[in-house]
N, C-alpha and C positions, 0 to 999 in steps of 0.2 A: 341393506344397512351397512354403513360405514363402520371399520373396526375400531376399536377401544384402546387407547391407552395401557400400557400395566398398570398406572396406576388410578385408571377410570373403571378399569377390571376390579381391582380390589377394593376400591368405594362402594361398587354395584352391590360385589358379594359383602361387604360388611354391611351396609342399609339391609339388602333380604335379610341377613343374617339376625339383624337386630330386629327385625319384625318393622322397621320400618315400611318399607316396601313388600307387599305380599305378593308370592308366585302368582305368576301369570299378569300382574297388574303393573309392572316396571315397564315404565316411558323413559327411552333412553333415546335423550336427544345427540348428535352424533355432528360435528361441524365438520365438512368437508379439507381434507387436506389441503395445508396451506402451499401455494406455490412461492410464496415471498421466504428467503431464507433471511434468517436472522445473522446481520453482518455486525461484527464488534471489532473495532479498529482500537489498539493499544499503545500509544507512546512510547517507545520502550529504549534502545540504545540510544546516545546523545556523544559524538568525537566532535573534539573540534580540533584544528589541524592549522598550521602556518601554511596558507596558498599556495606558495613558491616552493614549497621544501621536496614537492614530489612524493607524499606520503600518500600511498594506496589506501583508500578508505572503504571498508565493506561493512556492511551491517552485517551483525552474528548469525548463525543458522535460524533457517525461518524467520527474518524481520528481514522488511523492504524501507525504501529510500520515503520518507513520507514528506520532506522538504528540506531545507540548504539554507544559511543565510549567510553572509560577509559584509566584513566592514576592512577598509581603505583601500590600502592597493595590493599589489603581490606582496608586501610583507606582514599584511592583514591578516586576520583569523576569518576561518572560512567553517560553521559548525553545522553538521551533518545530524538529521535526524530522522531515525530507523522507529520502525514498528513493526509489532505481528496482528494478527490478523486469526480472527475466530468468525469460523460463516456454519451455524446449526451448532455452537458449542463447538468443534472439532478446530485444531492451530491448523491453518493454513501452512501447509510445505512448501517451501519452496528452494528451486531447482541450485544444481550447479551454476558458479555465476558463471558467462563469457565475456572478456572481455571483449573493446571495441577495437576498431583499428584507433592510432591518436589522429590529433586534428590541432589544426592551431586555435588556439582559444580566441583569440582576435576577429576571427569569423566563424565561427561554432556553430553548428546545428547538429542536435543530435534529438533520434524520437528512437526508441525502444520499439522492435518488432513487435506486431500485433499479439495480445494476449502475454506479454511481457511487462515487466515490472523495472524498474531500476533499480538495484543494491550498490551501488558502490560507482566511487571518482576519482580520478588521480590525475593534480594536472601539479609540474614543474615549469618554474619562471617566470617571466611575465605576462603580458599578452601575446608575447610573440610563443610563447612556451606553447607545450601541449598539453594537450585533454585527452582522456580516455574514459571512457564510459562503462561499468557492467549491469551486463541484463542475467533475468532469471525467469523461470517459468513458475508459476504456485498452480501448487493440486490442495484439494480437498474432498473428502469421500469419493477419494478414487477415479477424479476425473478431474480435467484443464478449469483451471479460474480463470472466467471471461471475462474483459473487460470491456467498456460503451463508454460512452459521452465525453469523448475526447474531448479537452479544452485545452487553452494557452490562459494562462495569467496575464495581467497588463504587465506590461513592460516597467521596468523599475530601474533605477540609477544600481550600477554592481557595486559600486564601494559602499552602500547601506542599506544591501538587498536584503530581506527577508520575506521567504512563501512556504507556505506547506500547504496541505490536501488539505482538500474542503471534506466532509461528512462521505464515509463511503468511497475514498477517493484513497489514489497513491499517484507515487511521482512518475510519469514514464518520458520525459526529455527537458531538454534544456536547447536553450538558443541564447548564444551573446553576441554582439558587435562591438569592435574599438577595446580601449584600457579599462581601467575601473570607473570610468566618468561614463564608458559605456553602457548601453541598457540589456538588462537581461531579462528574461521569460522564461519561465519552466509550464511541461504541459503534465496535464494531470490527466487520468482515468479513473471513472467510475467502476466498483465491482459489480457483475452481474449477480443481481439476489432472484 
């Protein structure tokens, strides 16, 4: 027999207890430990930041990058939007950021190391300017938060871009080509439950 609950333990004993259930006569049906973890993804910090100005953007302790959107060119507003993340009830930790090496944004590709998340962007001037990227690791009861089903979003015009994560999902890269007439993509990851 599978184990009880605390609080399937003390239903049992208050039913005996009230004469409900008589000794010896208790059918205690028992469902098998779930393997699916219960994932809750939360909205949480919202910066939004002038493209060009070179403002380091991190989400706060424990929220990751959950999508980005901008409108015009480098002197556009570019708003960044962070979440935390609860998998079995417990917040998701996650790690020191690293940042990236920069790159020029005009030809951009960036993906976050396996089982990495994204928190945080910083890019000054225009296309020709740079990018930087920070990653992070998240734990949860004591062990790496894995991530599956890599995807890329369709590509979308940069000067009136907006993406976020689909259900169970966070931000882990970005790709753009050209100025703001350019297209960009960001790729997402699914959490393992």
């Amino acid at each position: 027999m599978g184990s009880l609950s605390r609080i399937g333990l003390r239903a049992l004993a208050l039913a005996c207890t009230a004469g409900i259930l008589s000794a010896g006569s208790a059918a205690v049906a028992v469902a098998a430990p779930s393997t699916t973890a219960e994932i809750i993804i939360i909205d949480g910090y919202t910066q939004t930041v002038k493209e060009s100005s070179g403002t380091p953007v991190l989400c706060p302790t424990n929220q990751v990058l959950l999508g980005r959107s901008h409108s015009g060119d480098e002197n556009g507003n570019t708003t960044y939007y962070c979440g935390l993340i609860l998998i079995d009830g417990q917040q998701v930790r996650v790690g020191a950021p690293t940042w990236s090496a920069s790159q020029r944004e005009s030809n951009s590709f960036f993906a976050a190391p396996g089982d990495q998340v994204l928190v945080g962007r910083q890019h000054s001037g225009d296309e020709n300017g740079s990018t930087r990227y920070a990653t992070a690791t998240m734990s949860a009861w004591g062990r790496t938060v894995e991530l599956t089903s890599y995807r890329w979003s369709p590509d979308q015009k940069e000067s009136s871009s907006y993406s976020k994560a689909g259900d169970y999902e966070v931000m882990v890269g970005r790709q753009h080509s050209g100025d703001e007439n350019g297209q960009t993509r960001y790729q997402y990851a699914r959490i393992v439950d």
